[in-house]
C-alpha positions in Angstrom: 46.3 -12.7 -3.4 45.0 -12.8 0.2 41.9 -14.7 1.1 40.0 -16.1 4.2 38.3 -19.8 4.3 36.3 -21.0 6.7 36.4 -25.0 6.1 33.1 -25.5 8.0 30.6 -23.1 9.4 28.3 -25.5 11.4 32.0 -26.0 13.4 32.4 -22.6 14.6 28.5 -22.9 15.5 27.2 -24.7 18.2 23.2 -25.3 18.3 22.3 -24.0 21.9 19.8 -26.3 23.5 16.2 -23.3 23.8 18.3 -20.4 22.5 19.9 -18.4 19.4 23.7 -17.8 18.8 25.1 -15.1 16.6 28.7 -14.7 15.7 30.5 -12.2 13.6 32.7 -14.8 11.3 34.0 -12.2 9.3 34.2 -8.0 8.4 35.8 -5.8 5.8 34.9 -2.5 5.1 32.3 -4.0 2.0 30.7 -6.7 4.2 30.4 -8.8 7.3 29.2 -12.1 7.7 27.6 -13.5 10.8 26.7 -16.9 11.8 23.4 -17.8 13.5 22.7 -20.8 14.9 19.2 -21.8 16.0 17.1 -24.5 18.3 14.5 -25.3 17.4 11.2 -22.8 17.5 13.6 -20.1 18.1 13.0 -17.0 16.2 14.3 -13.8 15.1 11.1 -11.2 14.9 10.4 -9.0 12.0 12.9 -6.0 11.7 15.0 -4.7 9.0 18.5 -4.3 7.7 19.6 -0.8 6.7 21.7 -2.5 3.9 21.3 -5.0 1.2 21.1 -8.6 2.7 22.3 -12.5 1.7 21.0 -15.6 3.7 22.4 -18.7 3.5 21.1 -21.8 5.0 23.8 -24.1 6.1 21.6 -26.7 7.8 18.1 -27.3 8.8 14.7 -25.8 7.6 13.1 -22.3 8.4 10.1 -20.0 8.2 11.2 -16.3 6.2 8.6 -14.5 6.3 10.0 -11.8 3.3 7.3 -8.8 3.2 3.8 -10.7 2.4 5.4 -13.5 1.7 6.4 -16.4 3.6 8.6 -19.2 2.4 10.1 -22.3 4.1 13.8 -23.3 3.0 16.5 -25.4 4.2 20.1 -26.4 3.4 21.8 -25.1 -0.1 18.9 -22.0 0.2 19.8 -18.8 -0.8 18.3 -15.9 -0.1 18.8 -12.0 -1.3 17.0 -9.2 0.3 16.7 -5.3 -0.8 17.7 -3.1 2.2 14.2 -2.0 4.7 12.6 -5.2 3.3 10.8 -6.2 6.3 11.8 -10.3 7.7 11.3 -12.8 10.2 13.4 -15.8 10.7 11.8 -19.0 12.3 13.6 -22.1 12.6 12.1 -25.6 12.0 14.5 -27.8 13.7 17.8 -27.2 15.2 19.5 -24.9 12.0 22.2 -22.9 11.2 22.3 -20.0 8.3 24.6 -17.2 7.5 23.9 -13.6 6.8 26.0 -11.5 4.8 25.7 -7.9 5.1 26.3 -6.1 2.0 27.6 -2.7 2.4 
């Protein structure tokens, strides 16, 4: 059986002091996974994903804004989204999350 392990995401992720890092962490032909780490009041604006979507917060607290609906979540969060669901992503305080791209 092969696998891949990351031991800790906030590692390969460095905060950037008034910016946003992404990072592709992982890929197969079924998914990829990218890391996004976050200062704080740094946001991504509303768009969409053309596939099915997983967030993951690995540290800190943000703002979704998931259709209508707004919600504030932080570490252990989980988060699935239906493909052309429009979404923002705000961050509280200095965060990290991970997206996985379901295709």
């Amino acid at each position: 059986m092969s696998y891949f392990a990351i031991d800790d995401v906030a590692d390969l992720l460095e905060i950037p002091a008034d910016g946003t890092l992404s990072k592709v962490l992982y890929r197969d032909d079924r998914i990829r996974v990218v890391g996004f780490a976050f200062d704080a009041g740094q946001e991504l604006t509303e768009h969409t994903a053309s596939v099915p979507v997983v967030l993951e917060v690995v540290a800190g607290r943000f703002r979704l804004v998931l259709g209508d609906e707004e919600r504030v979540v932080g570490p252990r969060s989980w988060v699935h989204m239906d493909a052309h669901l429009p979404h923002s992503v705000e961050a509280l305080e200095p965060s990290i999350l991970l997206l996985t791209l379901l295709r």
